[in-house]
C-alpha positions in Angstrom: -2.8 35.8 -7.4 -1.4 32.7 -6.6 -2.4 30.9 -3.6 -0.2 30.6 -0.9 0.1 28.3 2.4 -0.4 29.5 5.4 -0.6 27.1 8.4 0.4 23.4 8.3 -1.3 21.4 10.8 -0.2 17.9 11.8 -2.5 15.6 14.5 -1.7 12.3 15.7 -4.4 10.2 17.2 -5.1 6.7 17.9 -8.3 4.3 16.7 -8.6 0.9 18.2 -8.5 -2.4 15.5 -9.8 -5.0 17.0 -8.9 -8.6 16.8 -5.4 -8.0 15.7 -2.3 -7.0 17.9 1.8 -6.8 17.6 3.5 -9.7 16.0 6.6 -10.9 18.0 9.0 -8.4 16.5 6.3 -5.5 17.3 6.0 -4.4 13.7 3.7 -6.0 11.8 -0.2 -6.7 13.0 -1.7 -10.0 13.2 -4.4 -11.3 13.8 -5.6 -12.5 17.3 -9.0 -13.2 18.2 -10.0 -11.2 20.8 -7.6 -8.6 20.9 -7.3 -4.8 20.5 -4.7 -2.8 19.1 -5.1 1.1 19.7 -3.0 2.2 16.6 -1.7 5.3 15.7 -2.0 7.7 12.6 -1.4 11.2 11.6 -4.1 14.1 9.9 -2.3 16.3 8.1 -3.9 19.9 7.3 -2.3 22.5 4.5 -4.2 25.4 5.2 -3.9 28.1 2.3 -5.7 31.8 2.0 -8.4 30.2 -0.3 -11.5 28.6 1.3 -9.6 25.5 0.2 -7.4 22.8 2.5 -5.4 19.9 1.7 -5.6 17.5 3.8 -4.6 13.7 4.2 -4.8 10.7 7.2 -2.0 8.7 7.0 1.7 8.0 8.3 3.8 7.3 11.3 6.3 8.6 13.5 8.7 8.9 10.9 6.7 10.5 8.6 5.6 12.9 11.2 9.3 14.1 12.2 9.6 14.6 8.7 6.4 17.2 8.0 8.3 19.4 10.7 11.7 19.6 9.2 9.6 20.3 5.7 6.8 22.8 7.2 9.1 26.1 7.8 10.0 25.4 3.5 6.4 25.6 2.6 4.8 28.3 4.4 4.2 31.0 2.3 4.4 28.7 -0.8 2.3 28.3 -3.4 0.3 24.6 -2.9 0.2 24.2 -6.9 3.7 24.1 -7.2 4.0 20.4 -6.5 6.6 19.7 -8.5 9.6 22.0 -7.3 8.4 21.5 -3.7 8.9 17.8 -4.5 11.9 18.0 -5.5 12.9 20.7 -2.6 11.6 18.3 0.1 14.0 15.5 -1.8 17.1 17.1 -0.6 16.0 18.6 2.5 15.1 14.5 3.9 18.0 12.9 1.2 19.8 11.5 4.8 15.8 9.9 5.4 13.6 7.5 4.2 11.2 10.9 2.7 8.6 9.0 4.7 7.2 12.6 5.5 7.4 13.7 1.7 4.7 10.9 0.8 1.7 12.7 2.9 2.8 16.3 2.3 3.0 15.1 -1.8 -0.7 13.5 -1.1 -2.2 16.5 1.0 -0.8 19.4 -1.7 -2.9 16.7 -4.8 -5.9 17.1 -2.5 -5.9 20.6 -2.3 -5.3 20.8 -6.2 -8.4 18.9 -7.1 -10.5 20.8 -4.7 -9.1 23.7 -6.0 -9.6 22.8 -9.8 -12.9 20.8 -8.9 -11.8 17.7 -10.1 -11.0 14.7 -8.7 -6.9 14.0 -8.5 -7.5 10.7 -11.1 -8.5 13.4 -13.8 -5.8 15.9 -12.9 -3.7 12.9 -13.7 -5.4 11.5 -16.5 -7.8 8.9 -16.0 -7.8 5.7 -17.9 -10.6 3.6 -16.1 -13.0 4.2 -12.9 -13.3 0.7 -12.0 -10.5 -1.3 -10.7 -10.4 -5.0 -10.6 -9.5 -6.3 -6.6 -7.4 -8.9 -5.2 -7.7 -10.2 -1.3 -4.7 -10.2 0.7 -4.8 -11.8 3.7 -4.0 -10.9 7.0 -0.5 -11.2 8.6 -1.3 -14.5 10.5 -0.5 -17.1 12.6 -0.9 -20.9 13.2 -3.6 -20.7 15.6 -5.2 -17.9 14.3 -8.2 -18.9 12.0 -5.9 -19.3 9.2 -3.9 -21.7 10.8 -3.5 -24.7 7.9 -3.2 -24.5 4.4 -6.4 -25.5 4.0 -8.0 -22.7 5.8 -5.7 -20.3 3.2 -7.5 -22.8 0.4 -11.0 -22.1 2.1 -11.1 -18.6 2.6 -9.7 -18.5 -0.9 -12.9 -20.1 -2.4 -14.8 -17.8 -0.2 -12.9 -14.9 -1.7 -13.8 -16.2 -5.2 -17.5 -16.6 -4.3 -17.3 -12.5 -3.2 -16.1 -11.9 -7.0 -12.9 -11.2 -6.5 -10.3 -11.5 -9.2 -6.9 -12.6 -7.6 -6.0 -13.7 -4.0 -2.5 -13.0 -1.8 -1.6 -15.1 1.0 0.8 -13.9 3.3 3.2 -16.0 5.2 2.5 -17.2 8.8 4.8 -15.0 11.2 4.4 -15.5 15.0 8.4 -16.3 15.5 11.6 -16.2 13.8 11.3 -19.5 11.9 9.1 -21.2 9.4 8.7 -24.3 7.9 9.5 -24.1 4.2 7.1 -27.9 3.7 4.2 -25.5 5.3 4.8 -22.6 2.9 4.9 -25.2 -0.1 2.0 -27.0 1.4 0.1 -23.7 1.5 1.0 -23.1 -2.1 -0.2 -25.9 -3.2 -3.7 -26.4 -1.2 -4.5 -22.4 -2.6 -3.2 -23.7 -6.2 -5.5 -27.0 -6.5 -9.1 -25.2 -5.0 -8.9 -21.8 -6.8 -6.1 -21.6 -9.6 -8.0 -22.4 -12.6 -10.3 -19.7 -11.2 -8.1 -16.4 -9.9 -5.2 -14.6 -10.4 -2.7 -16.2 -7.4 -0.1 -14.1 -5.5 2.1 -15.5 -2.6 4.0 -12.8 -0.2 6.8 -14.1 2.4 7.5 -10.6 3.6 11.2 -11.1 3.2 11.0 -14.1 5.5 13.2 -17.0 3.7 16.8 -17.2 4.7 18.5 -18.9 2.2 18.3 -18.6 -1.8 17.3 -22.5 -1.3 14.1 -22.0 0.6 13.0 -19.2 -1.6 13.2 -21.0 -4.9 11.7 -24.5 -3.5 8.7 -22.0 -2.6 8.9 -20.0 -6.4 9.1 -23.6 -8.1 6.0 -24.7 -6.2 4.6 -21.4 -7.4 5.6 -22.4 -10.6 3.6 -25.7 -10.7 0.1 -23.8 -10.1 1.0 -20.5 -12.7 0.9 -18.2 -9.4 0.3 -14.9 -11.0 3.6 -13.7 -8.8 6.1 -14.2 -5.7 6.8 -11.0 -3.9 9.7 -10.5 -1.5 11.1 -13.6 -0.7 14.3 -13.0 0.6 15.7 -12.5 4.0 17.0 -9.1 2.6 14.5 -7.2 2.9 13.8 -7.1 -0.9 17.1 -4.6 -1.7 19.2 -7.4 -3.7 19.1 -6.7 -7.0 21.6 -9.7 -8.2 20.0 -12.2 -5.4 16.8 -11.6 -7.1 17.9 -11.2 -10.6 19.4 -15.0 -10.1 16.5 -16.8 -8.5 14.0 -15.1 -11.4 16.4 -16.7 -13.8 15.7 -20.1 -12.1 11.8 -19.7 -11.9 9.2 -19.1 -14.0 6.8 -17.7 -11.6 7.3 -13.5 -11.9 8.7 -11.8 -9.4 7.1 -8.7 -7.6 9.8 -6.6 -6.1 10.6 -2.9 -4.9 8.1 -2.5 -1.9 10.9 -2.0 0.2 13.5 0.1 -1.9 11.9 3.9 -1.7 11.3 5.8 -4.8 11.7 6.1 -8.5 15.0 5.6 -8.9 16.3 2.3 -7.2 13.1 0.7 -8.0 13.8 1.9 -11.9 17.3 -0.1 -11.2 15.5 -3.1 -10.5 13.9 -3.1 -13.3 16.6 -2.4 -16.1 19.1 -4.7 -14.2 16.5 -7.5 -14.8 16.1 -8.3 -10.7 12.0 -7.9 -10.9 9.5 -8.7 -13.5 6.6 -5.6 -12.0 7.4 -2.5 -10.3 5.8 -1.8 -7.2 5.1 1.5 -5.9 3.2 3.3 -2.5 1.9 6.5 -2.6 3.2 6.7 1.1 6.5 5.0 1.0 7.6 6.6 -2.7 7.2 10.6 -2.2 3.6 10.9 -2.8 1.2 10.7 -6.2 4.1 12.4 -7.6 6.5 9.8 -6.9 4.3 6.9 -7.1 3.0 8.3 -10.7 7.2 8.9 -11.6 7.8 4.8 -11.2 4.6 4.2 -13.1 5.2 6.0 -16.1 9.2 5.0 -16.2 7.9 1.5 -15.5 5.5 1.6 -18.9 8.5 3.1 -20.9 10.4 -0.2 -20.2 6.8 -2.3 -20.8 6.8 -3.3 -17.4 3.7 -3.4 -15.0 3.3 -1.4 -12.2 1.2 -3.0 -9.3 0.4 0.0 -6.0 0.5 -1.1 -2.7 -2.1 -1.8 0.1 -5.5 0.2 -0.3 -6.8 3.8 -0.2 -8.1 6.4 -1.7 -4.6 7.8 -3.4 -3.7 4.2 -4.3 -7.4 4.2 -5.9 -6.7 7.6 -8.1 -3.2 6.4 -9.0 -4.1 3.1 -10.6 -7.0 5.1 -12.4 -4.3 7.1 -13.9 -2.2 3.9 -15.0 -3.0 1.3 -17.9 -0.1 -0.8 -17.2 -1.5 -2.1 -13.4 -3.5 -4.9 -13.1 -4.9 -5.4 -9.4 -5.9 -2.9 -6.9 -4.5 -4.5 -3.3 -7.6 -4.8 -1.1 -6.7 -5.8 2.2 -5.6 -7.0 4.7 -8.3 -9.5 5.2 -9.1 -12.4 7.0 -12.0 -14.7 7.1 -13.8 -13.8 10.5 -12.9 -9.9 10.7 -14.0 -7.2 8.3 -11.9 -5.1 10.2 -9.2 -4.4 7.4 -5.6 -3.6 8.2 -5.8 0.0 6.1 -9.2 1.2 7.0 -9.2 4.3 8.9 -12.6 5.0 11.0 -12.7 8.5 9.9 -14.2 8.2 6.4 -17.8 10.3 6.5 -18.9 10.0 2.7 -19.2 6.1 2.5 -15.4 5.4 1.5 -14.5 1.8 2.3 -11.7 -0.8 1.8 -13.7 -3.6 3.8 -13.4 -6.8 2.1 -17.3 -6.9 0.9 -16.7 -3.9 -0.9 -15.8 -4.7 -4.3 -19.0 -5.1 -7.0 -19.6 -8.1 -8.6 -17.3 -7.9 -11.0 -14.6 -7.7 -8.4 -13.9 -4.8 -9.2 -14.0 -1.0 -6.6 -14.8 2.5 -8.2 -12.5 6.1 -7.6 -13.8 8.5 -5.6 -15.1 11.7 -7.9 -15.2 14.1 -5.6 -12.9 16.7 -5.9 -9.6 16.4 -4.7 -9.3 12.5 -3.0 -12.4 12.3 -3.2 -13.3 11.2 0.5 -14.5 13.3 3.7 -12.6 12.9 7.1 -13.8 13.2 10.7 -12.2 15.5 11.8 -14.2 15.8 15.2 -12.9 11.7 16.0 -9.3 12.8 15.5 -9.7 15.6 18.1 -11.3 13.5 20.2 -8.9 11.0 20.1 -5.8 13.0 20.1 -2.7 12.4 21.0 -0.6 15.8 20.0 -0.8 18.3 17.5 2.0 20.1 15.9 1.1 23.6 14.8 3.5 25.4 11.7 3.0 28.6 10.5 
C-alpha cells in the first residue's frame, strides 16, 4: 500500500529578531541597533496514514495563499509522488509566483527521507558533507555599525580570522539613492584588506539606475578579481540583454537569476549568455525539485550553480551538486549573531549563526533522516497567529 496524505496543516507565527527592523520601502530588514522586528513565518505539516510527517518552517503570505489553493489536490495523494504533484501544482499557480509550491515541494522531500531513513542529500545523491561558507552581510545602513567602507573592510578581516572562505557585502539601503563613489569606495577598501585572502562577492540588490553606475561599480570589481557582481541593475535582475551587455564590458562574473523563478527563465539566462552562474532557492524555485532541475540543467551547459541564503534544504541541495562553490551563510553583521535566516525553532542543534562554520570554513548536512533538523513545535503554538486546517 501506498501511503497517502491525509491532513495538511499550515501555522503562521511570529518570532522577534532583534536589532534589525523595516528598511524604508518596508521589505527588506536592516539592521538597527536597538530594535525589534516580530517577523512572521509559516509551519507547514503533511500528515499521512504512516507514523511519518513532512513538515517544513518557512514562507510568507504568498506562499501561504498558495498551500490553500494546492491542499484540496493533495489530500488523498500519495507524498512519494513528488514529481507529478510538482508538475500538478505548476499549473494550478502558473498565473503566481509558485511561492507556495517551494514549501509543499520541501515538506513532501522531508517526509521521503523520514520515510526511507535517509537524509534528503542521499535520496539526491550526495557528493560531499562539508560545505565551504561565505559571510554576507547584513542589509545595512550608514549609521548602522557598517556605516564606512572601512567598517565593510574590518568586519571582513574579522570574517577571515573566523575561517571563512569568501565574503558578500550588500549595498547600504536606508533611502532611494546611493552614492556610486561610496559603492566603489567600498569595493575597493574590502578588495585591498582581504582579496589576496577570500573569495569576494559584491550584491547591490538591484539598486543601480543606469547601465553607467553598474559597470563603474563591476570595473572596480574588476580591479580586485571580485569572485562575482550579483544584481546590479534597477531591474530587478529580469534583463537578459541589459545583463548580457554589461558582462560583455566587464571581466568580473556575473551572478544573476535570484529574482526570475524557476528552471526555465533562469536556463534562458544562461544559454542567451546574460549570467555567468545560475542561482537557484529552494523557496523561491518550486522546492528541492526545482532547485535540483536548475542545478543539473546548469552542469549540462558547464555552468555553476550557487543556492541562495541558508538552511537546512539549501544545505542538502548543495550536498547533492558538484558544480556549487559557496554555501551563503548569512545575513551577518559584526555586533549581532542574530542572522537574518535563523528561525528560533531548531531543537537538535541546527544553526546558521555566523560562528558556526569549522575551521576550515566550511558547515556539515544534517544526517538525520528527512532535513535532517527537529522543530519546536510547542514555540509556534505558542506564538501563533492562525492556523489553516485541510483535509
Amino acid at each position: 500500500m501506498s501511503p497517502e496524505i491525509t491532513q495538511i496543516e499550515l501555522t503562521a507565527f511570529t518570532y522577534p529578531i532583534t536589532d534589525v527592523r523595516l528598511d524604508h520601502t518596508k521589505q527588506k530588514l536592516v539592521y538597527a541597533p536597538g530594535e525589534t522586528y516580530e517577523r512572521q513565518v509559516h509551519g507547514l505539516r503533511i500528515h499521512t496514514d504512516t507514523e511519518y510527517t513532512g513538515e517544513y518552517i518557512g514562507g510568507g503570505k504568498p506562499a501561504a495563499t498558495q498551500v490553500g489553493i494546492c491542499a484540496e489536490y493533495l489530500i488523498g495523494a500519495d507524498p512519494l509522488k513528488r514529481e507529478k504533484h510538482w508538475n500538478a501544482m505548476r499549473e494550478m499557480l502558473r498565473k503566481y509566483d509558485q511561492m507556495g509550491l517551494g514549501i509543499i515541494d520541501i515538506a513532501l522531500w522531508d517526509f521521503a527521507g523520514k520515510y526511507a531513513g535517509l537524509p534528503i542529500h542521499e535520496l539526491l545523491g550526495t557528493h560531499r558533507t562539508r560545505l565551504p561558507a561565505y559571510a554576507s552581510t547584513y542589509f545595512t545602513q550608514t549609521d548602522s555599525g557598517l556605516s564606512s567602507p572601512e567598517d565593510f573592510a574590518d568586519f571582513a578581516e574579522t570574517c577571515c580570522e573566523y575561517g571563512y572562505q569568501g565574503f558578500k557585502t550588500h549595498t547600504w539601503c536606508e533611502t532611494d539613492t546611493y552614492d556610486i563613489e561610496a559603492e566603489i569606495d567600498l569595493i575597493e577598501a574590502v578588495g585591498e584588506r582581504v582579496g589576496d585572502r577570500m573569495a569576494l562577492m559584491h550584491d547591490p540588490v538591484a539598486k543601480y539606475e543606469t547601465r553607467a553606475d553598474a559597470l563603474k561599480v563591476g570595473r572596480a570589481c574588476d580591479e580586485y578579481e571580485y569572485f562575482w557582481y550579483e544584481d546590479p541593475y534597477k531591474d530587478t535582475g529580469r534583463s537578459q540583454h541589459g545583463h548580457r551587455t554589461l558582462r560583455q564590458s566587464m571581466d568580473t562574473p556575473l551572478l544573476q537569476t535570484e529574482l526570475v523563478r524557476g528552471v526555465e527563465p533562469t536556463i534562458d539566462f544562461v544559454v542567451n549568455e546574460a549570467t555567468d552562474f545560475a542561482r537557484a532557492d529552494p523557496e523561491w524555485d518550486g522546492g528541492i525539485t526545482g532547485a535540483m532541475k536548475i542545478a543539473r540543467a546548469a552542469e549540462g551547459l558547464g555552468v555553476d550553480i550557487e543556492y541562495h541564503l541558508a538552511g537546512p534544504a539549501q544545505r542538502h541541495c548543495m550536498a547533492a551538486t558538484r558544480n556549487s562553490n559557496f554555501y551563503e551563510l548569512g545575513l551577518v553583521h559584526p555586533t549581532s549573531k542574530n542572522p537574518h535566516s535563523e528561525y528560533p525553532v531548531y531543537q537538535n542543534g541546527y544553526t546558521d549563526r555566523i560562528d558556526s562554520i569549522d575551521e576550515d570554513g566550511t558547515v556539515g548536512v544534517p544526517d538525520g533522516p528527512g532535513l535532517g533538523v527537529e522543530y519546536d513545535w510547542e514555540y509556534v503554538n505558542e506564538n501563533l497567529v492562525e492556523r489553516a486546517v485541510y483535509e
